[in-house]
C-alpha positions as CSV (number, residue, x, y, z in Angstrom):
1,X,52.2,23.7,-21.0
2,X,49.7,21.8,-18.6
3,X,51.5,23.5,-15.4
4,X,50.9,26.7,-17.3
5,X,47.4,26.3,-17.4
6,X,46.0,24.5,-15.0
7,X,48.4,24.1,-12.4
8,X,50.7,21.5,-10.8
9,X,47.9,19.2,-9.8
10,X,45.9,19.0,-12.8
11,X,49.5,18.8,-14.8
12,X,49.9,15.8,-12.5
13,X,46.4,14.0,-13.1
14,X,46.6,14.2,-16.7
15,X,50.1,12.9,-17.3
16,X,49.0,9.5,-17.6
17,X,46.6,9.9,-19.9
18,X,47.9,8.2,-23.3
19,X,46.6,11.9,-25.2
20,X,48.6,15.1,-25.4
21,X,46.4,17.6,-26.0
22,X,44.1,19.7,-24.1
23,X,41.1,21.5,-24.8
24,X,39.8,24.4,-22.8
25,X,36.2,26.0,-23.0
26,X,36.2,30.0,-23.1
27,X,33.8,31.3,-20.8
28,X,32.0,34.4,-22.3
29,X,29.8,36.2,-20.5
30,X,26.0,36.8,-21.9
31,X,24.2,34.6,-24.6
32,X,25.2,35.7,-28.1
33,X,25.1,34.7,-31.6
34,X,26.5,33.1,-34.4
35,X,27.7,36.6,-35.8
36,X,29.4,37.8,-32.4
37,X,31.2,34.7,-31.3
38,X,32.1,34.7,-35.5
39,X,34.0,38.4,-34.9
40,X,35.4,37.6,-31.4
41,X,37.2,34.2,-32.6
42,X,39.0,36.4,-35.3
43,X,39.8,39.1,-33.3
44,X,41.4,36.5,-30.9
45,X,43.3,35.2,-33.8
46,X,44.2,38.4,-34.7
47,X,45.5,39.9,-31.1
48,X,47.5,36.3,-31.1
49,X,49.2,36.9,-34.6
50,X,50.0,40.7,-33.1
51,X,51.7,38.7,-30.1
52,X,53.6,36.6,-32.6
53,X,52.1,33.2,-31.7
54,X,50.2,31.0,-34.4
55,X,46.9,30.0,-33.8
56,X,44.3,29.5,-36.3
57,X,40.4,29.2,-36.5
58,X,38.3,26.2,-36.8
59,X,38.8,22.1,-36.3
60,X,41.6,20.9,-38.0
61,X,43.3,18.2,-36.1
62,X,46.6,17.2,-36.7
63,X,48.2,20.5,-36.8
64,X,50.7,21.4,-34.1
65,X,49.3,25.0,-33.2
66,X,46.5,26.1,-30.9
67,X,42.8,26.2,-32.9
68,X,40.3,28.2,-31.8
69,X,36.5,27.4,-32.9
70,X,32.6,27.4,-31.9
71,X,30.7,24.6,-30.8
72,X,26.9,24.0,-30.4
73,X,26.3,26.4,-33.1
74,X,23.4,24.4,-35.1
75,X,22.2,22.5,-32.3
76,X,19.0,24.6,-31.7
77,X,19.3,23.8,-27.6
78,X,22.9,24.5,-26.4
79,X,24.4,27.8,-25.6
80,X,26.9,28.2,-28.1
81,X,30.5,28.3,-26.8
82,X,34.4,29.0,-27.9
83,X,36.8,25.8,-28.0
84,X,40.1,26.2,-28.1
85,X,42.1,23.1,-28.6
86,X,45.9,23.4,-27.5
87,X,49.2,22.9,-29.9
88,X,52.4,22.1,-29.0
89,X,53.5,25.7,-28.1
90,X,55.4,26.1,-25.1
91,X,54.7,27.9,-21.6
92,X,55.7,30.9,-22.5
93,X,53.7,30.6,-26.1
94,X,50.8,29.3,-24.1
95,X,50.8,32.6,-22.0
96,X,50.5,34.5,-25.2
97,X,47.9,32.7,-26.5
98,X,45.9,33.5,-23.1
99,X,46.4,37.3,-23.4
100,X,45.3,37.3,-26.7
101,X,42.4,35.9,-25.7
102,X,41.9,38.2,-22.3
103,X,42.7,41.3,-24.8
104,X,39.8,40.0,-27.3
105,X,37.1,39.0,-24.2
């Protein structure tokens, strides 16, 4: 999964890290608002369920599955931004989860 993303090097710096998950900031070009990065996390929800791989919307740990969610929405300084916090899935999974995001952005 880690090789899948970031590459053999990074896959090799992070393996002894006592976590397994990873979480990955979506650039998106442009400053928008809450109402925009609202409609572009479900249509990269949506694009994912087309490509048959669950992923679902907001902070819920515990769950196996990619989440998707905003950050830095109320803090009246920070740029919002898109979070998306990786599952379990495999490579393959993993690469659908990134062109459902590509297809959506």
């Amino acid at each position: 999964m880690m090789k899948a993303l970031l590459g053999q090097n990074a896959r090799e710096a992070v393996s002894t890290y006592s976590f397994g998950g990873a979480q990955l900031v979506i650039d998106v070009p442009g400053r928008h608002g809450y109402g925009y990065y609202l409609a572009l996390t479900k249509k990269i929800v949506g694009k994912a369920r087309k490509l048959e791989v669950q992923m679902s919307a907001g902070t819920s740990f515990g769950m196996p599955h990619s989440r998707i969610y905003l950050t830095a929405r109320k803090t009246g300084y920070a740029q919002m931004f898109l979070r998306l916090s990786v599952g379990t899935e495999d490579e393959g999974e993993i690469k659908l989860v990134a062109e459902a995001i590509k297809a959506a952005i």
